[in-house]
N, C-alpha and C positions, 0 to 999 in steps of 0.2 A: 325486297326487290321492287322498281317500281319502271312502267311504261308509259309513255307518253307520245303526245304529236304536234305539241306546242298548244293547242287548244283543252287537252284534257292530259291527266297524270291519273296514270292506273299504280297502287302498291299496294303490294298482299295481301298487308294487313297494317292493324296499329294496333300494340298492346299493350294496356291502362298499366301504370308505373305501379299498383297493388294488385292484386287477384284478390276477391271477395273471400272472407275468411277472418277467424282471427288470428291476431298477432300480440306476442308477447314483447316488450324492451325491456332487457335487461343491465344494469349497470354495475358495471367490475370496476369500484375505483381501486387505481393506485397510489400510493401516498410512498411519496420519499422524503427523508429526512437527514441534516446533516446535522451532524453532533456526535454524542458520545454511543457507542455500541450498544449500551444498554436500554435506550429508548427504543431501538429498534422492533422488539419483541412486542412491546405494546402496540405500537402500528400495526404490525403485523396481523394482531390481533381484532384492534379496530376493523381493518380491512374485511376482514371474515366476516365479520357481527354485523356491515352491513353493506348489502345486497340488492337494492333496490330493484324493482321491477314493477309493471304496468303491461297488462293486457286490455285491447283495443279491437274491435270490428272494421272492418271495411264491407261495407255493404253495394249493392248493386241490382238493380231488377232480376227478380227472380220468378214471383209468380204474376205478376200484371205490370202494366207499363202505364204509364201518367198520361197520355196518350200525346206528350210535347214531342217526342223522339221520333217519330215518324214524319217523315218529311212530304212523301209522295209515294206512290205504289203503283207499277202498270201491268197489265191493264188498269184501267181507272175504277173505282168502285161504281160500279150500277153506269157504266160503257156499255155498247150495244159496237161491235165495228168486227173488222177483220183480225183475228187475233190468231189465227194459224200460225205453225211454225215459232210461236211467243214464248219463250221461256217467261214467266212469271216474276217478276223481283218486287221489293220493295226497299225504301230510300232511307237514312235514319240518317239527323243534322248531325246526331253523336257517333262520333268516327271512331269508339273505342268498347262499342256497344252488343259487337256480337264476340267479342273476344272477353268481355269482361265473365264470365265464367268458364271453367275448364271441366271439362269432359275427365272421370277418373278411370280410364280405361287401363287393361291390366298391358296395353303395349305402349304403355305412356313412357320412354325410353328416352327419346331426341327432343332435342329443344325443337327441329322440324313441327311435332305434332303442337305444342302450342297453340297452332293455326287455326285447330281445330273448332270452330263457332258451335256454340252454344244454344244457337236459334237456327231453324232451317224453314223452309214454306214446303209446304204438302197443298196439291192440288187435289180435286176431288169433282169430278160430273156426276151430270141426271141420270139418276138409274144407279147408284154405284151406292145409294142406300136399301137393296133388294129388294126394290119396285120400282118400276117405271116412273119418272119423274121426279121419285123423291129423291130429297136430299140427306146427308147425316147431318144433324146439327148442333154445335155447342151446347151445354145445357152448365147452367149458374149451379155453384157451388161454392165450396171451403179447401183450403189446405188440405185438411184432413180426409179427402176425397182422395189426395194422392198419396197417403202414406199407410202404412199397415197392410194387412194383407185381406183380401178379399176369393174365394175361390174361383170363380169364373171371371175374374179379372185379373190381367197383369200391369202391377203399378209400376212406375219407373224407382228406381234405388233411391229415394234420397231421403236426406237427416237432416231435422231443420234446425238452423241458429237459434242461440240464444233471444235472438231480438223478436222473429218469427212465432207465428201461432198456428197452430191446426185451425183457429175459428178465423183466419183472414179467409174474403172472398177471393173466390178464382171461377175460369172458366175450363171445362174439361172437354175432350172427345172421346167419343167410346166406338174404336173401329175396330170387325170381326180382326183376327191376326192375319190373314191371307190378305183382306185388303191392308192391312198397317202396311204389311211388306211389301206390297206389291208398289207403293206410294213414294214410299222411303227411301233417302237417298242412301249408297251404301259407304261403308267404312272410308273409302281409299275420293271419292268424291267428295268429302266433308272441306276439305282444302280448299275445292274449287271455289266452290256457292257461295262464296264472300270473298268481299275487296274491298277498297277506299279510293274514292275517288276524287279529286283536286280539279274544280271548276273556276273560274270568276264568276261572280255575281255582277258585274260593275255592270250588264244589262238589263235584270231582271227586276222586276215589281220589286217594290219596298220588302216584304217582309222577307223574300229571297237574298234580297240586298244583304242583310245585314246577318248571313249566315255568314261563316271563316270560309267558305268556299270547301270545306273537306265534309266528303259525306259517304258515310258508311253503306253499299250497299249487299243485302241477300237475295239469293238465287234461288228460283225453284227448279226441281230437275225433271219436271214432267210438264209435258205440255198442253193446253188445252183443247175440249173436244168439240169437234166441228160437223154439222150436218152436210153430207154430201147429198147436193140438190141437184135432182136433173134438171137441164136448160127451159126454162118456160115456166119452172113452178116454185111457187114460193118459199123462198129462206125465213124458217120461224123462228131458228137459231138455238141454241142449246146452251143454257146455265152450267157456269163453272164458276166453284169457291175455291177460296184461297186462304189457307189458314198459318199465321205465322204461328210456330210450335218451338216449346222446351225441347233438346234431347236432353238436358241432365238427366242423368240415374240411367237411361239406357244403355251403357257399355258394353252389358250383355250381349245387345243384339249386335252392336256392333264391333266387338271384338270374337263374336262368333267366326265372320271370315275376314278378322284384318289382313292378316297375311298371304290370304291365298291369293293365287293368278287370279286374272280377270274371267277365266273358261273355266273357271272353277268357286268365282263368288256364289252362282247363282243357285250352284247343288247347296250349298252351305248353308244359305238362307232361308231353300227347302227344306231343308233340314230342321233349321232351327223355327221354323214356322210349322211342320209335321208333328213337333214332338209337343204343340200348347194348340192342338185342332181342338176346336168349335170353341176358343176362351177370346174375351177382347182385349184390345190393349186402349189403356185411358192414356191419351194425352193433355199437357198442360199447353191452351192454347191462349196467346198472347194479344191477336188480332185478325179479324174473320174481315174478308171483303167477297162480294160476286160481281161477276160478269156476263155477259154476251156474246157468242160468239156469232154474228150472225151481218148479212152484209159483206161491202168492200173499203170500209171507212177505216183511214189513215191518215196523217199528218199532213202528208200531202195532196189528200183526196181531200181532208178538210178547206185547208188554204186554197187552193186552185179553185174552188167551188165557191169561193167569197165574192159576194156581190159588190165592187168597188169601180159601177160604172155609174154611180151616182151621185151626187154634192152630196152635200148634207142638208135637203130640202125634203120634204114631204113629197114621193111618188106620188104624182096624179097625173092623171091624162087629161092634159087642159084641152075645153071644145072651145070652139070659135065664140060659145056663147060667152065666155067669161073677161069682163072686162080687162085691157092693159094694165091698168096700175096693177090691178088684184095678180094677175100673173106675173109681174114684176115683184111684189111684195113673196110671193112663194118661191119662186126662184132664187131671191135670197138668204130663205132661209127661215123666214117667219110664219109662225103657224098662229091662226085666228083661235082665241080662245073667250070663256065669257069672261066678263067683266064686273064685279061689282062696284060702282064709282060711293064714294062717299057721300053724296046724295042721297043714296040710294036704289037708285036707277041702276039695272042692269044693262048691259051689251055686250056688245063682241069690242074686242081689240088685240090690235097684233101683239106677238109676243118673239121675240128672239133671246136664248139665253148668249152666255160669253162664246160657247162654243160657233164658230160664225165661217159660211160657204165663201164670207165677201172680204177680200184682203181688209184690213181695217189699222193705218198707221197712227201712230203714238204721236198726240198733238204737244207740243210746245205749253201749253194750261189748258186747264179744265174749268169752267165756272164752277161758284160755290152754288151746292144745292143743299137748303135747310129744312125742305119738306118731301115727301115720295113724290103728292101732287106736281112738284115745280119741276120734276124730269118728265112728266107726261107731256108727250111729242102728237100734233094734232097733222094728220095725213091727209092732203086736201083731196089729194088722188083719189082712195078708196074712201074719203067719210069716215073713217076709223081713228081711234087712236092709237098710238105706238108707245106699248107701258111697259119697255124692254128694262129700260133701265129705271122705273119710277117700281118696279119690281125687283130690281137689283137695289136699289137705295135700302126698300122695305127689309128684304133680304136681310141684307148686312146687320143693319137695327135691329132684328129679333134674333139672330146668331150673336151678336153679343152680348145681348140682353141674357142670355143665356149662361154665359160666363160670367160671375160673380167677379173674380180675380182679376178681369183682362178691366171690366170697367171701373173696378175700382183705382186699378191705376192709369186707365187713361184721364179718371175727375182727378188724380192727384198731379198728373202729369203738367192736365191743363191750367191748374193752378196754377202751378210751378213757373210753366211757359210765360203766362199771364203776368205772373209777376215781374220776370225778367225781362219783358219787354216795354214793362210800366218805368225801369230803366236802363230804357236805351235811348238814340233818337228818335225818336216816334217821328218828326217832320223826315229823314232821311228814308223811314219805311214806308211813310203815307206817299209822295212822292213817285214814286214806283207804284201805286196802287191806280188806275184809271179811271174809276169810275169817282165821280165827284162828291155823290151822297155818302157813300161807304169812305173815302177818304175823310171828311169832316168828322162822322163820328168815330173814326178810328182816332183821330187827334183831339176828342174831348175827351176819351175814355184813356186814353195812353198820353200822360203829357212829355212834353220835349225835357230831355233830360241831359246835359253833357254833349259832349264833340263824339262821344266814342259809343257802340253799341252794335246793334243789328247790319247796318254795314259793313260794317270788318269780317263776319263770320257768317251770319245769315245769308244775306246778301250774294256772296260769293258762290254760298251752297247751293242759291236757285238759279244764278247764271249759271255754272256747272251743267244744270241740268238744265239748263235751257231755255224756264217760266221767264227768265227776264234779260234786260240787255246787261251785262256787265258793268259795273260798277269799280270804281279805283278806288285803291286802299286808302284804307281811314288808319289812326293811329289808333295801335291797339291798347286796352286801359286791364285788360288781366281777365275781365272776365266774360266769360263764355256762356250759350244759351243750355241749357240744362241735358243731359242726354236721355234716349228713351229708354223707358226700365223695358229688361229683358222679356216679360211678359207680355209687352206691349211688339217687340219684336217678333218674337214667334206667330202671335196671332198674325200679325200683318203679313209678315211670308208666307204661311199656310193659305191666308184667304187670297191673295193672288196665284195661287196654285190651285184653288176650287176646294178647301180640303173643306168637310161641312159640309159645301152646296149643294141640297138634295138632288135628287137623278131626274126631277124631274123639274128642275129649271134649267138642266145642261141640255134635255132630250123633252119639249113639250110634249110632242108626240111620238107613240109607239112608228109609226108608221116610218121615221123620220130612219130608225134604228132597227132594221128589220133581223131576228135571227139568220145568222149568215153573209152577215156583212161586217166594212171596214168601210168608217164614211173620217176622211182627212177634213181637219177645222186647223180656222185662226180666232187665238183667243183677242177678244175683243178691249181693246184696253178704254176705251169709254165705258164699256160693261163695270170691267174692277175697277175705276174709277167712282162711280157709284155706289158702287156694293161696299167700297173702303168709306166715303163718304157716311153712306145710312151708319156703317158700324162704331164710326166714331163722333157721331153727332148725341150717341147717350152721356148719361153725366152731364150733361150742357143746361144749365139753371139760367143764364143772365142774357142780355145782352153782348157782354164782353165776352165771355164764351163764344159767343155766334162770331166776332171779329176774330176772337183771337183763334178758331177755326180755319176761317177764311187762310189766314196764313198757313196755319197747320197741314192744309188738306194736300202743297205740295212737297212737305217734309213726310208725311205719314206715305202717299205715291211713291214718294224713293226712295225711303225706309222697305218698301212692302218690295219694293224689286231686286235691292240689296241683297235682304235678308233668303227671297224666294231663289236669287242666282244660287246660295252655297248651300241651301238647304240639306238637300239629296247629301252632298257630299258631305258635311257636318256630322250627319245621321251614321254616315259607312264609319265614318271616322271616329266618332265617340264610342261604336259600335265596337271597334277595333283595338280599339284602348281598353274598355273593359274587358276585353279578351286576351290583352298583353300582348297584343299584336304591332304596339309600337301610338306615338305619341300625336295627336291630331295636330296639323301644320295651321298658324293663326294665319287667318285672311286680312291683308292689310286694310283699312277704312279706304273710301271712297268712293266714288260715282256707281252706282249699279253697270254689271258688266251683262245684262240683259241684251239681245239681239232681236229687237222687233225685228218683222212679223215674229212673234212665237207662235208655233206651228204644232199639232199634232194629230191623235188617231184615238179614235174608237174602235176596237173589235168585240164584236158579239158573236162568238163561237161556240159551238163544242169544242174547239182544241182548247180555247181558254181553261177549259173545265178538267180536261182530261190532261193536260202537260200542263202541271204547273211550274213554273220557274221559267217561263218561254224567254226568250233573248230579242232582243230586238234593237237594232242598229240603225240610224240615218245619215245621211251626207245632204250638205248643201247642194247647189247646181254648182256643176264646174267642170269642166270636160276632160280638163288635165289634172287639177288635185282637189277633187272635192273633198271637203273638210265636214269631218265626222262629229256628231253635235251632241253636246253633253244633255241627258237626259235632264229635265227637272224636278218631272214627277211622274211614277208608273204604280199603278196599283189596281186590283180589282176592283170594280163598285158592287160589281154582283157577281156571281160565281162561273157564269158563262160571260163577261162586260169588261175588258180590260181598258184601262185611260192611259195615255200616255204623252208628256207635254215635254216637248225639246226645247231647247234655248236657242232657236233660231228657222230657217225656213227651210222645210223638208221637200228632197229633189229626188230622193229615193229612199227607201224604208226596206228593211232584209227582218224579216222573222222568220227566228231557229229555233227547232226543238233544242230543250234545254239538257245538256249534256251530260248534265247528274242523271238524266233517268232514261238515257237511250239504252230501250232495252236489247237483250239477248237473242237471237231471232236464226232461224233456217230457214231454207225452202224444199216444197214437195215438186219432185219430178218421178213421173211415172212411180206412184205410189211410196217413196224413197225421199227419206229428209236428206238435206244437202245444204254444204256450208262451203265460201268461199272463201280463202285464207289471204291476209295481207302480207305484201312482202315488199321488203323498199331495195332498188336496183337504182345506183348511182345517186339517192338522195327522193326519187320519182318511187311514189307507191301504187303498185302491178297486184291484180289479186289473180292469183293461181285458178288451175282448173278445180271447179268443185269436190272436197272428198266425201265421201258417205258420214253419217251420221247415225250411230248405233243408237239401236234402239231395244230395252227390256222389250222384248214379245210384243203383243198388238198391247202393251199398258201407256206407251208413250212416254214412258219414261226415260230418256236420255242416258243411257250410261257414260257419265261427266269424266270418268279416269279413264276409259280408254279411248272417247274422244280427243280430251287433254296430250295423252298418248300420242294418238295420230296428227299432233299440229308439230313440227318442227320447230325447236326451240321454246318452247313451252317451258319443261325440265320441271312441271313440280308447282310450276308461280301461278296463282292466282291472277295475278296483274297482266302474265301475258294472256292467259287465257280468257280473260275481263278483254282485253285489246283485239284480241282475232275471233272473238263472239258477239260484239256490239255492231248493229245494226249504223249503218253512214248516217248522224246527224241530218236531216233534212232541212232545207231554206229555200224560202220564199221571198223573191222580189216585187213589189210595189212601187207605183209611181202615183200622186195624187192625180187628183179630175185636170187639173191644170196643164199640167206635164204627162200626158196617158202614151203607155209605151206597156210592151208587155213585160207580162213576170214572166 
């Protein structure tokens, strides 16, 4: 069964086309024959004699997990915020993950139980290892920790495969059995505590990107414990672990009260917990995370609390004493840093990286720059020099230099170029070129060759884009200027997207980036301009190199914008393909469909840290149909630092928690958990008045089956009950310094 609301699809489950096990294939041929009667009986016979067969495993995590499967988990590992009322889950990319073993319980009867997951989360607070503050905690081990008998411990039932060893590592818990039970979720709950959840990605960071959008999640059924602090005195907050756990082999416990009423689980468990007093129960635990419960911090307490009343300049409080220019120069966005000049003289000079406070449009050509020195910019204003871009040149040159592969075929490439331009018309190219020294020795180095050449097809490619005036067709003679190898494309996409660019030529300074903000840039294209410059000025031995540069540097510019427009979607889409998800669509050649200004954001959060797979949306300015803007590039740089670069000029910005991991959630009133149920009238969705929310005794444990019970239309489904237990998605609107309007 599956729910949905056009943004998210809840369904019950999903279960792997094998169960872990082995399996025999056996083969019965039959052999018919026409002819005489008499052959028969020897067929027959053949038949019998042979039999084929072949036994096979199908295998599946059992005792440890690779640790790739886990997608995300909330609360966040090592969080500090408001976690009241939070059922506990954790996220898995593998949507077939908590089904892929079965439970061999003695009421295993209907295809119904199937549903049954294999993995469940048990919660655990301070104090609740029988001392104040402490905790229980995992302790390293072997297989053979869980199997065999021990007298004061109870192991879970299981038999290991042939592939399996008692000496593999594992991690175990050893909890008194009054606490096991009290923890545990019961028989008739096991249904609930997992679902599959169907997202889009087409928002989120690269490495979210390129999940199928279906993601397996489990539920805890007890909820975390909280320090009740009177008003005025300090919240110190209180540690809660979260342990994801095997139930394989425990059927025991759990078929002690499968079938009973709900007012009568809980005598049964007494029961079956009275009759193993003072023994432990060892569990197989898979993955341990803690938390905090401590504060009023939330997605929305995060977001509304972001500092995005400031450019992207260096907070300072300029006095009267500091010169104009200098407070011009900060205002922009350039932060004073020292200098070593190649002299050897030290000093100061500005520094801006691409990321830039100052709209900055896309020029018609760029000069050729062949040294870092020849882009240093002299500021008569402050006496300083401006080595934004004579840093971006250097840049690029030592990021390829770096890459074996990329320069070796850009010296092949340039060869190649080299050559085919030695026959073209070199008089038709020089022509086009302005400057009068650079024109002569381009025409001693390139002689004139033929009617046909570089005009036909070069030519046309830089008018296209702009560098030059248009030129009329020439008669074409067959052949064409060489294309760029693949290698050489990647790189250049990537480096107009920043991919490389250390963090601290995007952000010189801390100051610039303060925890708790969101500072909107335009990316500088005189910056990448530069930086593609330095990267492809290695491999260059000659003089002709140096000319035959010159041309190159606007083929390599719109190579680098081409290839940066489809990137992102390339990536979803090859992604897609290896998943069998269907066939990546060819992007036809031609002009870069780039949208200067390109516009984007930095945030520096804890929500960064704590939701990951966040969502985030833009629109152009437009009052009646603003036009929504294809991401180009979104990825963490650091674990609290998201980047994120549009294809065009941002008028509003929406970040949303991300929908894979909106967790489970109630509220307390008058000491009483309480949950408000969804219900759609005429297409319009109305949430009811609150109903109660049962709770095992003061354990906080949620009794998941009779809650389930108390929602209308439920019937059994994980998916609705995944649907009328998740907490409303929250969103945050933004508007740059430019355009300031509230969220």
């Amino acid at each position: 069964m599956k729910r949905g609301d056009g943004t998210i699809t809840f369904y019950d489950h999903c279960l792997p086309a094998l169960e872990s096990g082995t399996y025999t294939v056996k083969a019965n041929p039959e052999l018919h024959a026409g002819g005489p009667e008499d052959n028969l009986d020897s067929l027959q016979h053949l038949e019998t004699m042979h039999t084929p067969e072949k036994s096979f495993q199908v295998a599946a995590p059992r005792f440890s997990l690779t640790g790739d499967e886990a997608y995300s988990c909330y609360p966040p590992p090592g969080g500090i915020g408001n976690y009241a009322g939070v059922l506990p889950h954790i996220v898995f990319d593998r949507r077939t993950l908590p089904w892929e073993r079965t439970l061999k319980r003695k009421e295993f009867v209907t295809n119904a139980n199937q549903r049954d997951p294999w993995l469940a989360l048990i919660l655990l607070s301070e104090g609740e290892g029988g001392e104040s503050g402490s905790m229980i905690k995992p302790a390293f081990g072997t297989v053979g920790d869980l199997v065999g008998q021990e007298e004061r411990i109870i192991l879970p039932d299981l038999t290991l495969e042939e592939y399996e060893s008692a000496s593999d590592p594992c991690r175990t818990l050893d909890l008194p059995v009054k606490l096991f039970s009290r923890v545990m979720p019961r028989c008739q709950d096991l249904d609930y505590l997992a679902h599959v959840r169907e997202v889009s990605t087409d928002g989120k960071e690269t490495w979210s990107l390129l999940k199928d959008g279906f993601f397996s999640v489990v539920v805890c059924n007890r909820m975390p414990e909280t320090a009740k602090v009177p008003k005025g005195e300090k919240d110190w907050g209180i540690r809660n672990t979260v342990h994801l756990v095997s139930i394989e082999g425990w059927e025991e416990f759990f078929d002690s009260h499968a079938n009973d009423a709900a007012d009568s689980v809980e005598a049964k468990v007494e029961d079956w917990t009275d009759a193993r007093q003072g023994k432990m129960c060892r569990l197989l635990v898979l993955a341990s995370w803690e938390f905090h419960c401590q504060g009023r911090n939330d997605f929305k307490g995060f977001m509304t609390a972001l500092d995005d009343e400031q450019p992207f300049i260096i907070p300072t409080k300029l006095s009267e004493g500091i010169d104009k220019p200098v407070r011009g120069a900060l205002g922009q966005g350039f932060a004073p840093l020292e200098h070593h000049f190649r002299t050897g003289e030290t000093g100061i000079s500005w520094y801006r990286g691409p990321l830039s406070p100052v709209r900055k449009s896309l020029r018609g050509s760029y000069d050729h720059i062949s040294t870092a020195d020849a882009a240093l910019v002299f500021d008569r204003g402050t006496g300083m020099f401006n080595a934004s871009y004579a840093a971006a040149w250097e840049l690029g040159r030592l990021l390829a230099l770096q890459d074996q592969a990329f320069c070796k075929a850009l010296g092949s490439y340039r060869e190649a170029f080299g050559t085919w331009l030695k026959r073209t018309n070199a008089s038709t190219i020089a022509k086009e070129i302005g400057d009068d020294e650079t024109r002569d020795e381009l025409l001693n180095v390139l002689p004139t060759s033929g009617e046909r050449g570089l005009a036909d097809h070069y030519l046309d490619a830089l008018a296209r884009a702009g560098y030059i005036p248009a030129a009329p067709a020439a008669k074409s003679d067959g052949e064409f200027p060489p294309e760029l190898p693949v290698t050489l494309h990647d790189w250049l996409g990537e480096a107009l997207l920043l991919y490389g660019v250390p963090l601290s030529y995007l952000v010189p300074n801390e100051m610039m980036l303060k925890r708790g903000s969101i500072r909107f840039f335009y990316l500088d294209p005189d910056w990448i301009s530069c930086f593609l410059q330095g990267a492809c000025s290695v491999a260059r031995n000659s003089q002709a190199d140096e000319l035959v540069d010159q041309i190159l540097r606007t083929r390599f510019f719109e190579a680098s914008c081409r290839i940066a427009e489809g990137l992102r979607a390339n990536a979803k889409a090859a992604a897609d393909k290896r998943r069998g998800l269907g066939t990546p669509a060819k992007k036809e050649k031609g002009k870069a469909e780039l949208k200067w200004p390109i516009t984007g954001f930095l945030l520096r959060s804890d929500a960064v840290e704590e939701w990951i797979g966040l969502e985030s949306t833009a629109w152009t300015a437009g009052k009646e149909n603003p036009e929504e803007l294809a991401i180009l590039r979104m990825d963490r740089l650091a674990p609290d630092l998201l980047l994120c670069i549009y294809n065009g000029e941002i008028s509003r910005l929406q970040i949303k928690q991300p929908s894979e991991a909106i967790h489970f959630g109630v509220f307390q009133d008058d000491d009483l958990y309480k949950k408000k149920l969804r219900i759609e009238k005429k297409g319009v969705r109305e949430y009811t008045n609150p109903i109660a929310v049962p709770v095992r005794g003061n354990s906080r444990a949620v009794q998941i089956a009779a809650l389930a019970a108390s929602m209308p239309g439920v019937k059994g489904s994980s998916a609705e009950f995944a649907y009328q237990m998740i907490e409303s998605p929250t969103k945050v609107i933004f508007r740059p310094p430019e355009e300031r309007g509230s969220r």
